[in-house]
Residue, then its C-alpha position, 0 to 999 in steps of 0.5 A: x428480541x425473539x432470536x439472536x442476531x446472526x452473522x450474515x444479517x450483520x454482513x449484510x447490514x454492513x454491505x448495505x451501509x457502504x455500497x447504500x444499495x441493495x443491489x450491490x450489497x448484495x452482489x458483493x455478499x453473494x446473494x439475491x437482493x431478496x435474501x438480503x432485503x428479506x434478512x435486514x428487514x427480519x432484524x429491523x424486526x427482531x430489534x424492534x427499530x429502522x436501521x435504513x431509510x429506504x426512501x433516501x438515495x443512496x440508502x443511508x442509516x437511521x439515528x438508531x442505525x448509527x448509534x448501532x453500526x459501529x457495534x455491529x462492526x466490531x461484532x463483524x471484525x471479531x467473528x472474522x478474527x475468530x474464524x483466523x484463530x481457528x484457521x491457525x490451528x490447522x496446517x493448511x492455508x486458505x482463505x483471502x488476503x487483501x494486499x495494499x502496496x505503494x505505487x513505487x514499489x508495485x511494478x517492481x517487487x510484486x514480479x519478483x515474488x507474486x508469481x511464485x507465493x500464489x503457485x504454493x499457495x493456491x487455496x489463498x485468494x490474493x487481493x492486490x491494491x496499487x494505493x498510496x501510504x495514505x490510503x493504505x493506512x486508512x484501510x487498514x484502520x478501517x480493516x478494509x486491508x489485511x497487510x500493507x507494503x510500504x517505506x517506513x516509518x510511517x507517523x500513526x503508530x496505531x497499526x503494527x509495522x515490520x521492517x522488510x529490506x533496505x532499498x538504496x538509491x542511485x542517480x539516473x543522469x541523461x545526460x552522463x552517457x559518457x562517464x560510466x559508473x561515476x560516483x556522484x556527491x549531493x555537489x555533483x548534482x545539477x539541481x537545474x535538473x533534478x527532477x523527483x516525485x512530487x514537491x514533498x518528496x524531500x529526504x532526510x540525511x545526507x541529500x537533504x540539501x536536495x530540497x533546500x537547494x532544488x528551490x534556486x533552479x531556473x529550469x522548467x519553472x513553468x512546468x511542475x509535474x505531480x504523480x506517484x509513477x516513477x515510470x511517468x517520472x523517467x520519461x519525463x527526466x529522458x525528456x528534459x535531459x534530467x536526473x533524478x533518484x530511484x530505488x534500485x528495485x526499479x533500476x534493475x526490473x524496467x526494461x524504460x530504464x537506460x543502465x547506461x545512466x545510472x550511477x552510485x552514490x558516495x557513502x554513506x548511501x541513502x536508502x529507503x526501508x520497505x516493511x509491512x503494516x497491518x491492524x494490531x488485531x489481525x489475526x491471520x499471524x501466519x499468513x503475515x509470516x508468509x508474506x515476509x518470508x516470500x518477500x525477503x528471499x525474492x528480494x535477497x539477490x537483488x539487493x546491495x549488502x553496504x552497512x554504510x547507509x542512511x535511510x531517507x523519508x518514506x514520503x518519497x515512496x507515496 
């Protein structure tokens, strides 16, 4: 080796190996596809190896070139953590934060503090991602995501996770129009007309009979409907002259939802709990204190003050 490696050959080696063109990987790093072709094909040089075969369609690594890209990673993810590090020592944001939140909390949370954290913040480039649990978490472990936000716990206990607010659930009943503000039980709910997310979305504690007892319905058994919208949901309940339950956050920021049927739930109440994920070695402390501080006064006045609950499965919240 004649030279050390720099920083940008190993950006570019590593946008080459996931886009598997050299047009895009350069486009993503900002540069001409000449300087980055030019840049790779110098460390091939000073390595004295093929990274990438050029002839395969897309552009794939080498043997060589895998035995070393997850080398070439980590050495990639430190330089970025150092750079934080630095940064955390100066008083001034800047800087990206590439942000992954679940489908059932986007349309609703995000209105109450985005507008506001961007306009304090205006030397932070916010990156926002509608994706599910699943694909955050993944994501995250591959540092392709800074922060996730999501229903806690979640099973992989290799990346951090902090607790937020806790969310209640109420009923949405179409056809209780006439009974204003009743308090359901879990026997009051005709499970004939019970409509949730998706078939796993089966919660624990008090209402998790739901599950158990959604399987004996005669309604609607030629129809099952999968998705991650609960505004795709409400109109499929106002359809079917259904119910369902929904996080308050939703009740209260859609101008789809009818207040007139929404109803509580006896004590103690179910709730989910929304917290934020990120890589144990994420560096940017400060910015995950900004982001939880921002969430938690958005969210303050919208949420109910009641100890007595019970927090249900974050799978509902996929």
């Amino acid at each position: 080796m004649t030279s050390s490696i720099s920083y940008n050959q190993i950006k570019y080696v590593l946008a080459l190996h996931k886009t598997g063109s050299f047009s895009t990987a350069a486009e993503r790093c900002f540069v001409t596809q000449s300087t980055l072709s030019t840049m790779i094909k110098k460390l091939e040089d000073q390595l004295d190896l093929i990274l990438f075969d050029r002839k395969s369609k897309p552009i794939q690594l080498t043997q060589e070139g895998l035995l070393l890209i997850d080398q070439f990673t980590l050495l990639h993810n430190e330089y970025d953590n150092l750079r934080e590090l630095i940064q955390d020592t100066q008083q001034e944001f800047y800087g990206t934060l590439n942000i992954g939140i679940i489908p059932t909390l986007a349309p609703f949370l995000l209105p109450l503090f985005l507008r506001s954290m961007t306009h304090k913040h205006p030397n932070i480039a916010f990156s926002i991602s509608e994706i599910t649990t699943n694909e955050i978490v993944k994501k995250i472990k591959l540092r392709e995501l800074d922060v996730g936000i999501l229903s806690l716990p979640i099973g992989d206990k290799s990346i951090n996770q902090n607790p937020l607010f806790l969310e209640e659930f109420l009923i949405y009943d179409t056809q209780n129009i006439g009974k204003k503000n009743k308090k359901y039980t879990i026997e009051d709910i005709d499970v004939n007309r019970l409509w949730l997310l998706e078939e796993s979305h089966c919660m624990t504690s008090q209402i998790e009979k739901i599950c158990h007892l959604r399987k004996k319905r005669q309604a609607n058994q030629n129809l099952v409907f999968n998705s991650g919208s609960i505004l795709s949901l409400i109109e499929l309940v106002k359809m079917n002259k259904g119910l369902t339950l929904l996080p308050k956050l939703a009740l209260e920021h859609s101008n789809l939802i009818d207040s007139a049927y929404i109803h509580t739930i006896e004590s103690p109440i179910p709730v989910r709990e929304v917290g934020l994920v990120s890589h144990p070695n994420f560096a940017k402390k400060r910015f995950l204190t900004m982001l939880e501080k921002e969430i938690k006064e958005a969210v303050k006045p919208h949420l109910s003050k009641t100890k007595k609950v019970r927090v249900i499965s974050p799978n509902l919240a996929k």
